[in-house]
MDTraj code that builds the backbone (N, CA, C; nanometers):
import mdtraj as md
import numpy as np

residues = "UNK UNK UNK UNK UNK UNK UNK UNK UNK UNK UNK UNK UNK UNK UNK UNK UNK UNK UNK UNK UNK UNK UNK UNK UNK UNK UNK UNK UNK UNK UNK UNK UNK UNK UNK UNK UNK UNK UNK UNK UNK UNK UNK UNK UNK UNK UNK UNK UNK UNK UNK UNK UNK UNK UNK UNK UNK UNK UNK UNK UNK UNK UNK UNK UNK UNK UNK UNK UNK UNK UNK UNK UNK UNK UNK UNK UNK UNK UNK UNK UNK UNK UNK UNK UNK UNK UNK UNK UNK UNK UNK UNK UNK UNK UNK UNK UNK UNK UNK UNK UNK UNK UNK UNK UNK UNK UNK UNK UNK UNK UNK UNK UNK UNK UNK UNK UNK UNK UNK UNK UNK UNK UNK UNK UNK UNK UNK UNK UNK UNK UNK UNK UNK UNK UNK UNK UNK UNK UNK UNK UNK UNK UNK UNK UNK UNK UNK UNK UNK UNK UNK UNK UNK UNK UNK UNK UNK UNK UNK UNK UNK UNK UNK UNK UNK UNK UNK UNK UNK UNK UNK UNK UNK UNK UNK UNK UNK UNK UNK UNK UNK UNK UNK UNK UNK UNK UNK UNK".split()
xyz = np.array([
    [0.0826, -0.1197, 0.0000],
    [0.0000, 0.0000, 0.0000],
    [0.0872, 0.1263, 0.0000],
    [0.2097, 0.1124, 0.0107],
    [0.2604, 0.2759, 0.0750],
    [0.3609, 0.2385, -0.0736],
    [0.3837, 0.1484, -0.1294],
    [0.4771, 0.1737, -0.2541],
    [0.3655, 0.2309, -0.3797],
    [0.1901, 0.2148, -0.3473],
    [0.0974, 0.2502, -0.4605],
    [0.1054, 0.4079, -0.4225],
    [0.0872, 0.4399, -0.2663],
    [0.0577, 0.5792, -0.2606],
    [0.1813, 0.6760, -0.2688],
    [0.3034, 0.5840, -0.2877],
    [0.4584, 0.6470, -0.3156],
    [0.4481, 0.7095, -0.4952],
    [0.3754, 0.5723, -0.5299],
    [0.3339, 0.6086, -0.6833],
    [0.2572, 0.7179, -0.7364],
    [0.1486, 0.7176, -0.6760],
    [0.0562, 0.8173, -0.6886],
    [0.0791, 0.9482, -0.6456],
    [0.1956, 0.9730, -0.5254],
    [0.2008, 1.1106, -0.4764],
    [0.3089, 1.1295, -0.6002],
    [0.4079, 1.0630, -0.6550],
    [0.4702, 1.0999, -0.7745],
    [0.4617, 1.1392, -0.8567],
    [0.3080, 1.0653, -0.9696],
    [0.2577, 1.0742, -1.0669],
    [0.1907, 1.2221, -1.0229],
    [0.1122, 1.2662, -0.8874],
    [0.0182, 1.3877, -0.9180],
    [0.1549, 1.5187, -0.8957],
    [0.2856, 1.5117, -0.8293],
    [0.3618, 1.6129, -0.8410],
    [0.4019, 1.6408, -0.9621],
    [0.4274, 1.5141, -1.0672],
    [0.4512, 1.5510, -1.2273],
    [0.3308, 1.5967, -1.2879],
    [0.2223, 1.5716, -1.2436],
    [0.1015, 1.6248, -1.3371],
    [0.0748, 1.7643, -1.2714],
    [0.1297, 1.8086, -1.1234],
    [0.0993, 1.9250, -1.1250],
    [0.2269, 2.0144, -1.2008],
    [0.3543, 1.9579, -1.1900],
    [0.4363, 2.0415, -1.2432],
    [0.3894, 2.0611, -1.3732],
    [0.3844, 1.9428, -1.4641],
    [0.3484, 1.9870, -1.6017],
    [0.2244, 2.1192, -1.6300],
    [0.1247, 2.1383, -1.5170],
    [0.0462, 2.2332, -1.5124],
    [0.0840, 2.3756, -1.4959],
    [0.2071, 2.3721, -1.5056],
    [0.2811, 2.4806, -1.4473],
    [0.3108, 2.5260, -1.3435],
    [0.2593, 2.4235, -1.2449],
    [0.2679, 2.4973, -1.0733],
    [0.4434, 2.4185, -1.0300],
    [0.5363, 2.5194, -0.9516],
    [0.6345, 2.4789, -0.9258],
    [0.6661, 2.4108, -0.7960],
    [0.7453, 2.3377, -0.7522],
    [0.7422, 2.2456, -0.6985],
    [0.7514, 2.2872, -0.5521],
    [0.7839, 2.3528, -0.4759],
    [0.8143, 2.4118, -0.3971],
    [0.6224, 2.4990, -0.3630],
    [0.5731, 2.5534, -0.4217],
    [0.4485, 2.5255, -0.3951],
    [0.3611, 2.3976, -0.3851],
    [0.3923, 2.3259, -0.4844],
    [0.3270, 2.1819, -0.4477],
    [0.3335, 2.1499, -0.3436],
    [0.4672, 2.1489, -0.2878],
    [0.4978, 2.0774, -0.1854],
    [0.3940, 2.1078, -0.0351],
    [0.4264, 2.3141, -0.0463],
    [0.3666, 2.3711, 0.0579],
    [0.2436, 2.3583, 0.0715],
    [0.1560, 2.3337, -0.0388],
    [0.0197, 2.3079, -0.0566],
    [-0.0189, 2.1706, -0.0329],
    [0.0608, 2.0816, -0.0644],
    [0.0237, 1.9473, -0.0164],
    [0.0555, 1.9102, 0.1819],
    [0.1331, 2.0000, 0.1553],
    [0.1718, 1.9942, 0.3128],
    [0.0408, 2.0252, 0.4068],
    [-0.0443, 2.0686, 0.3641],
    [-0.1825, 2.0825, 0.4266],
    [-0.2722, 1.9872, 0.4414],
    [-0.3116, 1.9323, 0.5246],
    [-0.4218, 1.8449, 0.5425],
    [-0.5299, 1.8531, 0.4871],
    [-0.5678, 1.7651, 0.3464],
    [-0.6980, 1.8097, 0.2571],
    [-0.6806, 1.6893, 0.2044],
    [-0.8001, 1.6162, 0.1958],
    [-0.8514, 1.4720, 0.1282],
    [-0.8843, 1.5011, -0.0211],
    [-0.8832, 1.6265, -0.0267],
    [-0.9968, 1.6595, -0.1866],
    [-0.8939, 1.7217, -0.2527],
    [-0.8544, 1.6924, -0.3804],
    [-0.7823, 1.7435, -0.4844],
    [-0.8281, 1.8672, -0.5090],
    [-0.9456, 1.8925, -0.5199],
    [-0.9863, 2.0023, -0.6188],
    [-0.9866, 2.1455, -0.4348],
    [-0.9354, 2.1344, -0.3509],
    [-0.8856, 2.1881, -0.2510],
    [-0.7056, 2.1934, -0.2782],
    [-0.6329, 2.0914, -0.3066],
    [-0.5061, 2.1002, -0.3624],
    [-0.5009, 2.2272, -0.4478],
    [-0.5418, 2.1824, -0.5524],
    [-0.5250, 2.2967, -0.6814],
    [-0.6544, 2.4344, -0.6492],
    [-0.7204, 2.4399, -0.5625],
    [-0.7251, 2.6301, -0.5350],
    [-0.6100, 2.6228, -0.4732],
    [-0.5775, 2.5907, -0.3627],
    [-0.4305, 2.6190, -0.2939],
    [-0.3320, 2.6574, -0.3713],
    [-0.3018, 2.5926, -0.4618],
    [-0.2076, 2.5886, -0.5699],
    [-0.2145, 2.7240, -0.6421],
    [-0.3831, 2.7321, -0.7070],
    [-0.3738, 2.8500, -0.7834],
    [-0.3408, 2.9736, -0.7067],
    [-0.3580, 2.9820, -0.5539],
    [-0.3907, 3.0978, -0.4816],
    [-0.2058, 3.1606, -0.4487],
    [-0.1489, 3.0316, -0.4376],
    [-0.0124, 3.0449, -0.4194],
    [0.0176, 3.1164, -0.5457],
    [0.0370, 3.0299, -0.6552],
    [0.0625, 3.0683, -0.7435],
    [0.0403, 3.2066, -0.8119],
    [-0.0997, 3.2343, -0.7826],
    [-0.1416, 3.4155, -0.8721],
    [-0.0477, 3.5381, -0.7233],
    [-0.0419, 3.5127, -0.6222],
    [0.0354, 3.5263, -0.4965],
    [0.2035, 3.5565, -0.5402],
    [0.2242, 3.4680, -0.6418],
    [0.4078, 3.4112, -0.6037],
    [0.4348, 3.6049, -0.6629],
    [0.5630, 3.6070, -0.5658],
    [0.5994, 3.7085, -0.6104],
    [0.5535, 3.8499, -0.5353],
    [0.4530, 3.8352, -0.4602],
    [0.4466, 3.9638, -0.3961],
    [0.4727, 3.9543, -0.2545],
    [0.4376, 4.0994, -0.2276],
    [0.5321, 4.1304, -0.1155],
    [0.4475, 4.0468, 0.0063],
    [0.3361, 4.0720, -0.0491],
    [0.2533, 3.9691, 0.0804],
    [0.2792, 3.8324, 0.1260],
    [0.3364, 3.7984, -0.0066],
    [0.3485, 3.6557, 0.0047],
    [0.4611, 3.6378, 0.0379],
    [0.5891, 3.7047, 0.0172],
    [0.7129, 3.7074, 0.0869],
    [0.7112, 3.7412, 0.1747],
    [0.6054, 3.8168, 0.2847],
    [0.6326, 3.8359, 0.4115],
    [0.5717, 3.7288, 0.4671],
    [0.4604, 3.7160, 0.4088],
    [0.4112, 3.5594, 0.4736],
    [0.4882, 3.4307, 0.5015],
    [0.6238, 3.3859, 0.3783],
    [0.6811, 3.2936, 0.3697],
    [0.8253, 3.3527, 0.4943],
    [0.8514, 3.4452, 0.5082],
    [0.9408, 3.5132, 0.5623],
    [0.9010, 3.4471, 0.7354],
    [0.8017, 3.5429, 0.7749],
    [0.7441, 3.4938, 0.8981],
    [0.6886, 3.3899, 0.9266],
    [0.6870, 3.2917, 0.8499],
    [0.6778, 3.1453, 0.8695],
    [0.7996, 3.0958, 0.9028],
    [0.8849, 3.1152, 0.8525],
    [1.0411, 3.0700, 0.8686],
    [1.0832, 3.1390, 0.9753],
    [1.0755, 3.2570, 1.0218],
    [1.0956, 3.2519, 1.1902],
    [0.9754, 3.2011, 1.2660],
    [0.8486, 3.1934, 1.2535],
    [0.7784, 3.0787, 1.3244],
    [0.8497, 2.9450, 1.3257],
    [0.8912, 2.9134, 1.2530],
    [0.9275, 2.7417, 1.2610],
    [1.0142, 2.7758, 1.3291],
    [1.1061, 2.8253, 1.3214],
    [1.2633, 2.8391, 1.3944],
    [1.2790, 2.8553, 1.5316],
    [1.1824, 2.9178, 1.5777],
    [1.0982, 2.9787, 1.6983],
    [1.0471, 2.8008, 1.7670],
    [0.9655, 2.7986, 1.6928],
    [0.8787, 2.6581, 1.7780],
    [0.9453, 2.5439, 1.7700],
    [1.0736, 2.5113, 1.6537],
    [1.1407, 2.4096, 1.6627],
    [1.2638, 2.4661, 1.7744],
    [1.3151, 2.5299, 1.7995],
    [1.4192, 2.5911, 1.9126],
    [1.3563, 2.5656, 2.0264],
    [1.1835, 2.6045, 2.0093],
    [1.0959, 2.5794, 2.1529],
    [1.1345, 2.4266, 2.2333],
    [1.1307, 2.3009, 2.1320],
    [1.0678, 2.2233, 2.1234],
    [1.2080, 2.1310, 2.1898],
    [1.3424, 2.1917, 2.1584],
    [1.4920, 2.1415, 2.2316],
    [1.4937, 2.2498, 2.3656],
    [1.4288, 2.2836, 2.4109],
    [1.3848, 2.3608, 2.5617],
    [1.2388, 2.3012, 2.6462],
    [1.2248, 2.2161, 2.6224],
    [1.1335, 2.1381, 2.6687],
    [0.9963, 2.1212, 2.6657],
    [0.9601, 2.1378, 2.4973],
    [0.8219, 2.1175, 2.4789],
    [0.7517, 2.1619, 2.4048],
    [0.6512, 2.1261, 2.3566],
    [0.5217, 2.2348, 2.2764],
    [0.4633, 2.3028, 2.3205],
    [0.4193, 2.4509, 2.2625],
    [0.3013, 2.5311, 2.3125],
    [0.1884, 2.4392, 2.3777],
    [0.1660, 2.3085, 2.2726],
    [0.0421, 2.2955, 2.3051],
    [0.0008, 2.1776, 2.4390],
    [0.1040, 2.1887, 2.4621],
    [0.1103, 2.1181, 2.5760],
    [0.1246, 2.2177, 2.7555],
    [0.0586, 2.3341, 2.7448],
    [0.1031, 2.3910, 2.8659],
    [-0.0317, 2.3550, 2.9535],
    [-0.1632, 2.3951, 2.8372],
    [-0.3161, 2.3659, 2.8823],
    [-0.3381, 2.5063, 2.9168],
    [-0.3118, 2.6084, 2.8410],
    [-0.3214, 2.7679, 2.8629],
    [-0.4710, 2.7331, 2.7488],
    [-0.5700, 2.8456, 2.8344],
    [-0.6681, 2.8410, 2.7627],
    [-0.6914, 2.9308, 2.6235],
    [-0.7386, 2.9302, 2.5169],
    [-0.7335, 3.0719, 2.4297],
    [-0.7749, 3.2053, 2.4913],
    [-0.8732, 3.1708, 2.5679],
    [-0.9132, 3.3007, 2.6467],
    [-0.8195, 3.3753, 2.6642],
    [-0.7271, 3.2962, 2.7345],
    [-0.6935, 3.3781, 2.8335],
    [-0.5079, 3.4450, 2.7468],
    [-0.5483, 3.4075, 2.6093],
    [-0.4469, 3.4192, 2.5003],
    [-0.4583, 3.5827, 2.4269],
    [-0.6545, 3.5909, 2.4519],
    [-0.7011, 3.6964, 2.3511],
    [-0.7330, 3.8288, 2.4643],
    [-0.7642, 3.7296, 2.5792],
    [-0.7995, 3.8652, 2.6438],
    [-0.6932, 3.9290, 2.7227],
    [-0.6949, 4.0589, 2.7122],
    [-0.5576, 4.1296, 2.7483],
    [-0.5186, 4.1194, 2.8807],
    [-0.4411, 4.0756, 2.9737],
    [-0.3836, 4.0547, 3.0994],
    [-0.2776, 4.1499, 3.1613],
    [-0.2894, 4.1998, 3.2612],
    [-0.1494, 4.2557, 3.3361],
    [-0.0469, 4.1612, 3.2902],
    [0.0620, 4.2778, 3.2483],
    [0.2122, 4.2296, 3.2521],
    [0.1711, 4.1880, 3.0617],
    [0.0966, 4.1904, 3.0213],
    [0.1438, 4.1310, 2.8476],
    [0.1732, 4.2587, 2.7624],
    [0.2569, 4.1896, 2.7034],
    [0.3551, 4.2975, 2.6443],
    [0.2233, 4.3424, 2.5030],
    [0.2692, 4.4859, 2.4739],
    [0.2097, 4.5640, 2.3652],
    [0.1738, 4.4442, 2.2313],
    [0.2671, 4.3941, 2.2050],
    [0.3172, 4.3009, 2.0859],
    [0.2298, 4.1797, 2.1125],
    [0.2511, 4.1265, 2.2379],
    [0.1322, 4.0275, 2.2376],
    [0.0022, 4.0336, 2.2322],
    [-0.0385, 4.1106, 2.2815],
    [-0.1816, 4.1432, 2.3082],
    [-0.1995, 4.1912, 2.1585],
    [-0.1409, 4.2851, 2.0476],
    [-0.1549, 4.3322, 1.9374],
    [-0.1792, 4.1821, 1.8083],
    [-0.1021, 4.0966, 1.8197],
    [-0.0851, 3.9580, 1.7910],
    [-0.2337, 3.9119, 1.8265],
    [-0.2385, 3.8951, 1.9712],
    [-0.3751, 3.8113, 1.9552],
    [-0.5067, 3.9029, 1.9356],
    [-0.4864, 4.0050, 1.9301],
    [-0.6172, 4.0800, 1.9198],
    [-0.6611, 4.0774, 1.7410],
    [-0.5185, 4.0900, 1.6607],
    [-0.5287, 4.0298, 1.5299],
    [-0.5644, 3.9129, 1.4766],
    [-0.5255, 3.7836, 1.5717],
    [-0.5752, 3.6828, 1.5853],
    [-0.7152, 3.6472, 1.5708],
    [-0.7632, 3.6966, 1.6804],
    [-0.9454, 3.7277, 1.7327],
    [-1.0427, 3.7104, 1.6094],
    [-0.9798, 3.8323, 1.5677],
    [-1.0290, 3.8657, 1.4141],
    [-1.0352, 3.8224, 1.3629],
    [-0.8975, 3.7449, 1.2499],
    [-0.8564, 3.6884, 1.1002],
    [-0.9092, 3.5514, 1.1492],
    [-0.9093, 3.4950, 1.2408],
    [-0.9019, 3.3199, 1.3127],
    [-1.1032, 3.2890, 1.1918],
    [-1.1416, 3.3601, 1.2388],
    [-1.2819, 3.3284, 1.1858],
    [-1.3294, 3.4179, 0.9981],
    [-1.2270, 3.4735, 0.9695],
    [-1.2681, 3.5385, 0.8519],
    [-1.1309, 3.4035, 0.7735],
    [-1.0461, 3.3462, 0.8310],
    [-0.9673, 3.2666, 0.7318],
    [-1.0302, 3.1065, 0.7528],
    [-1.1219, 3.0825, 0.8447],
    [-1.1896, 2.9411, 0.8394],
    [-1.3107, 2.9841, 0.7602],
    [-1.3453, 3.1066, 0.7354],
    [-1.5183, 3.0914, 0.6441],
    [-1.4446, 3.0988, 0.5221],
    [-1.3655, 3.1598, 0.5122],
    [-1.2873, 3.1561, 0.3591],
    [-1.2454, 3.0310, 0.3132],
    [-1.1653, 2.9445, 0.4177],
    [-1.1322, 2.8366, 0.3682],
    [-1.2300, 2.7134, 0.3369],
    [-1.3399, 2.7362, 0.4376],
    [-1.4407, 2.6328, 0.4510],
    [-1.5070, 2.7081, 0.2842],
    [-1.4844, 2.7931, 0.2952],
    [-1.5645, 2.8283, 0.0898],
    [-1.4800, 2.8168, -0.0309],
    [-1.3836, 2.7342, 0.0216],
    [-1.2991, 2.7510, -0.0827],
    [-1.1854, 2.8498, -0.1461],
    [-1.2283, 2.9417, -0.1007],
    [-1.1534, 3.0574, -0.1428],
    [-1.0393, 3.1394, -0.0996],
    [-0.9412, 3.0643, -0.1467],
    [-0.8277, 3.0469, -0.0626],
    [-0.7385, 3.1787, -0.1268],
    [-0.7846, 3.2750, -0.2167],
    [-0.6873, 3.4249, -0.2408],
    [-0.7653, 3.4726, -0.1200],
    [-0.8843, 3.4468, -0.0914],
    [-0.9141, 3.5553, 0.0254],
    [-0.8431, 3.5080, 0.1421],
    [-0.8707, 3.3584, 0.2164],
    [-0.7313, 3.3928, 0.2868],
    [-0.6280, 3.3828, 0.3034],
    [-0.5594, 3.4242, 0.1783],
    [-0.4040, 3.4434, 0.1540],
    [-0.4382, 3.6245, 0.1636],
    [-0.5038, 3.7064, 0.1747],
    [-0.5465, 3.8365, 0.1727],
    [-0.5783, 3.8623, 0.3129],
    [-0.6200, 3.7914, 0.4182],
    [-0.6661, 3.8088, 0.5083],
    [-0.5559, 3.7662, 0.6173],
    [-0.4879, 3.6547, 0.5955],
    [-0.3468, 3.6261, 0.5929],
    [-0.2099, 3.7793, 0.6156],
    [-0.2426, 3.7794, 0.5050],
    [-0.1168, 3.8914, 0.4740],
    [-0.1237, 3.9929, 0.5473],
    [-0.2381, 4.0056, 0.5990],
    [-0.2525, 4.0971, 0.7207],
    [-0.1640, 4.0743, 0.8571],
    [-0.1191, 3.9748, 0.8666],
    [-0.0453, 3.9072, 0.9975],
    [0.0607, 3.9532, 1.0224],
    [0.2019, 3.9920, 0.8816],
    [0.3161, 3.9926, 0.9233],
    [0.3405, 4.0681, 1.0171],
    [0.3372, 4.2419, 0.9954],
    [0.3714, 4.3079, 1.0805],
    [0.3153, 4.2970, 1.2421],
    [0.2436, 4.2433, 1.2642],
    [0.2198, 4.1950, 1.4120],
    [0.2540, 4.0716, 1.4655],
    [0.3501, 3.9972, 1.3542],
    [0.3936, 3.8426, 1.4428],
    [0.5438, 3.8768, 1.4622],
    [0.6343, 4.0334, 1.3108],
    [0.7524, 4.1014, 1.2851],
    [0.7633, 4.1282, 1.4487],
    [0.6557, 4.2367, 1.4807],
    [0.6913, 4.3156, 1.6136],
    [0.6972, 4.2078, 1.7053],
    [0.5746, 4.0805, 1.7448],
    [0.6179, 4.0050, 1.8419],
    [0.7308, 3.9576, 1.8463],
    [0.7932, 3.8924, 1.7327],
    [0.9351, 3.8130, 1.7669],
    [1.0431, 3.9376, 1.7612],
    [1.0449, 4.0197, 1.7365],
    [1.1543, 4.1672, 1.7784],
    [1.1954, 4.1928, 1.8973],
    [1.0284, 4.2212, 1.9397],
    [1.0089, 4.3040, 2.0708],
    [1.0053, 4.1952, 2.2242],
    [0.9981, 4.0924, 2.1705],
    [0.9557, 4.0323, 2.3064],
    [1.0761, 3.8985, 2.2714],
    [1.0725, 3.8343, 2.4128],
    [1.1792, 3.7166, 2.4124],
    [1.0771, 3.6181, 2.4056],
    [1.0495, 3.5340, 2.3502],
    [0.9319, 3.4097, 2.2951],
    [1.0109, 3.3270, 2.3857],
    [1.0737, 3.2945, 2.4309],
    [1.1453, 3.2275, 2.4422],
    [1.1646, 3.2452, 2.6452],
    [1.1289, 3.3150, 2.6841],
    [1.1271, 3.3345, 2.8351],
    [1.1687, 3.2799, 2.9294],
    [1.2773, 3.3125, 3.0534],
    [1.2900, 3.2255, 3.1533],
    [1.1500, 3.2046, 3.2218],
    [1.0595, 3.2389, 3.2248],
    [0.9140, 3.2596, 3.3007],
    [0.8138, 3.1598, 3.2140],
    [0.7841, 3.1036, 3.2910],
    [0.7312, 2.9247, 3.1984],
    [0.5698, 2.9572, 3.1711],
    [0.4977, 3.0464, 3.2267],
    [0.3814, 3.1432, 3.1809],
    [0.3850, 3.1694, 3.0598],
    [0.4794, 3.2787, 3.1120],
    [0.4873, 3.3755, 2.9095],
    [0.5375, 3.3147, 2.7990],
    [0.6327, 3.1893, 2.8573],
    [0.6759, 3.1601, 2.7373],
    [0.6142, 3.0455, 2.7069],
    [0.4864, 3.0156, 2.7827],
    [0.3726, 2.8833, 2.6863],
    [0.2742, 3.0013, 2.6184],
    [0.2276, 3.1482, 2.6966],
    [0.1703, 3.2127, 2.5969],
    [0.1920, 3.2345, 2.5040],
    [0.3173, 3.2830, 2.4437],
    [0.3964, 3.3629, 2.3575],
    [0.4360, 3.2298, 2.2853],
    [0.4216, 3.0868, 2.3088],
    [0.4193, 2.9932, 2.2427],
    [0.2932, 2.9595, 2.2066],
    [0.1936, 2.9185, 2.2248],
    [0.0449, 2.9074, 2.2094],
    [0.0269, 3.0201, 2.1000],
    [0.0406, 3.1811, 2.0757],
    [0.0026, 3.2452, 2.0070],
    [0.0809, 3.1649, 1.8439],
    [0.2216, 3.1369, 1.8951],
    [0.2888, 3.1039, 1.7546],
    [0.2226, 3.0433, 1.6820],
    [0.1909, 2.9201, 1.7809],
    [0.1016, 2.7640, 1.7687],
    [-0.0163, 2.8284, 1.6137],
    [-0.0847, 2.9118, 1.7152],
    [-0.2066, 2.9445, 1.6391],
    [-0.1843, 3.0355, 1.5242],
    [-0.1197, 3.0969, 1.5341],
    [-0.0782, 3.1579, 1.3641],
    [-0.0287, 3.0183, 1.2999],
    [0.0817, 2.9297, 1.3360],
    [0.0769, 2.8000, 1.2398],
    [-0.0257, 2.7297, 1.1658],
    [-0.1292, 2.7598, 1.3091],
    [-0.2617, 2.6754, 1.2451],
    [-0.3122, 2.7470, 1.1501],
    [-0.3378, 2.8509, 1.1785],
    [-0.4176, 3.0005, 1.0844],
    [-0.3596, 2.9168, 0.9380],
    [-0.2156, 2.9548, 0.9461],
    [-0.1339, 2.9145, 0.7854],
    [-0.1672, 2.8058, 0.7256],
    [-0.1909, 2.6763, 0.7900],
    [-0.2223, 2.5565, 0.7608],
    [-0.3656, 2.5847, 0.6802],
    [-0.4538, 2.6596, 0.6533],
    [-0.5707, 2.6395, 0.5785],
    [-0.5255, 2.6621, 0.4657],
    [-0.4157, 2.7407, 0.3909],
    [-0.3803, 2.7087, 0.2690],
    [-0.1938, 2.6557, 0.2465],
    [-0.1369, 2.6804, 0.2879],
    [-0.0102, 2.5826, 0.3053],
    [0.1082, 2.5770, 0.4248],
    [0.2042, 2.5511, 0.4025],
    [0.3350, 2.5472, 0.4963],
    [0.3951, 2.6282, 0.4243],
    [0.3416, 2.7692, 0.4439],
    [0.4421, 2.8835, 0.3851],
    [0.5856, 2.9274, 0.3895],
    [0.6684, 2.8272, 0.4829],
    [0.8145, 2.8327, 0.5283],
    [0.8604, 2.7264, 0.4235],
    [0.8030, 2.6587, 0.3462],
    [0.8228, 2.5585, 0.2061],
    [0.8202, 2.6464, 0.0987],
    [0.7911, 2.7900, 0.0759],
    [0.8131, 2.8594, -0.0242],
    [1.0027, 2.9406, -0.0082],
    [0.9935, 2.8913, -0.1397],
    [1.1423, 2.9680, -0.1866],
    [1.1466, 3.0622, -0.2187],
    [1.2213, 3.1934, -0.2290],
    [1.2003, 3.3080, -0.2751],
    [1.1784, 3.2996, -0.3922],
    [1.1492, 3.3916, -0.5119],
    [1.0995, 3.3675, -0.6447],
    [1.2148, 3.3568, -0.7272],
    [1.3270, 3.4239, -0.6974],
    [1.4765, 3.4728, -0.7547],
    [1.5388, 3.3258, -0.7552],
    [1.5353, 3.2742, -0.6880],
    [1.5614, 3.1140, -0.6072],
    [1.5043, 3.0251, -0.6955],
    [1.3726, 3.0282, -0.7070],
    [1.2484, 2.9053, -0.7778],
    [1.3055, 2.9617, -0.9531],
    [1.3012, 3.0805, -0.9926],
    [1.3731, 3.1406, -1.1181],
    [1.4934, 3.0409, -1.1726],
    [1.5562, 3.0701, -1.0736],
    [1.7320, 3.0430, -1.1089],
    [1.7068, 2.8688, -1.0854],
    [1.6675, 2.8428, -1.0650],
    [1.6510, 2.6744, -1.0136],
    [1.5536, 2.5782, -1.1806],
    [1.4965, 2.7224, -1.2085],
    [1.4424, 2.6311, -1.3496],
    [1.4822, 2.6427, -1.5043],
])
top = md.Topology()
chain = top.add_chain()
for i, resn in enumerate(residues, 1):
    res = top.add_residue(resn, chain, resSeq=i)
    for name in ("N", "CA", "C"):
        top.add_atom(name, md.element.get_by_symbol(name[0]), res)
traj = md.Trajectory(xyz[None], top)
């Protein structure tokens, strides 16, 4: 069974390349949890009409310090999602949370339900649009604040928020799988 579906994930990366979509999107788009092809290829197209702008390079940008962030987390003893911090208490603003966090999840609040009705409709440029709204408030969190904390509180909050922008990304790909365009260019 796993040498047919070795086959088949082969055969559909050559039939998407031949479609023109490059591989490095495939990848990021398949990297998403979706049973339905015809969910593959909006992903695909949304990346694709996307490649190249600035939105989408900040998006792929701040994915790659998200990962770097939660995999560094993860050789310090653990996952966000393992602290049992509630979302509540993620969105609603608390003594002692820094400007950057509270700005993060209050953006959160928002996009969390305008990028699941989008995705649940298919329409995955809207949230790659609704998306792109994120960088500069995940830029300032990892700047301004230490994610990373001696204080085992802040740093499952300030992990939990990462968590959930990962998830956010996951409705249309693993945006830290995109290559710059200059890169994907020179490579074909």
């Amino acid at each position: 069974l796993r040498e047919l579906q070795a086959t088949l994930d082969a055969r559909l990366v050559r039939l998407l390349g031949r479609r023109g979509f490059v591989f490095d999107e495939i990848e990021a788009a398949r990297a998403v949890d979706s049973a339905r092809l015809v969910d593959l290829l909006g992903r695909l197209q949304a990346l694709r009409d996307a490649r190249g702008t600035p939105a989408l390079r900040a998006l792929a940008a701040v994915a790659r310090r998200i990962a770097a962030t939660l995999d560094g987390a993860e050789s310090h003893g653990g996952r966000a999602a393992e602290t049992g911090l509630s979302e509540e208490a993620l969105t609603a603003p608390a003594d002692g949370l820094h400007p950057a966090e509270a700005g993060l999840a209050d953006d959160l609040a928002r996009l969390e339900p305008e990028v699941a009705d989008a995705a649940e409709a298919r329409d995955f440029a809207r949230c790659l649009q609704s998306l792109g709204e994120l960088p500069p408030s995940i830029d300032r969190l990892l700047s301004e604040v230490l994610v990373l904390d001696d204080d085992a509180a802040r740093r499952a909050a300030r992990l939990d928020l990462l968590e959930r922008v990962r998830r956010l990304f996951r409705h249309v790909a693993r945006f830290e799988d995109l290559r710059p365009v200059d890169a994907v260019q020179s490579a074909t």
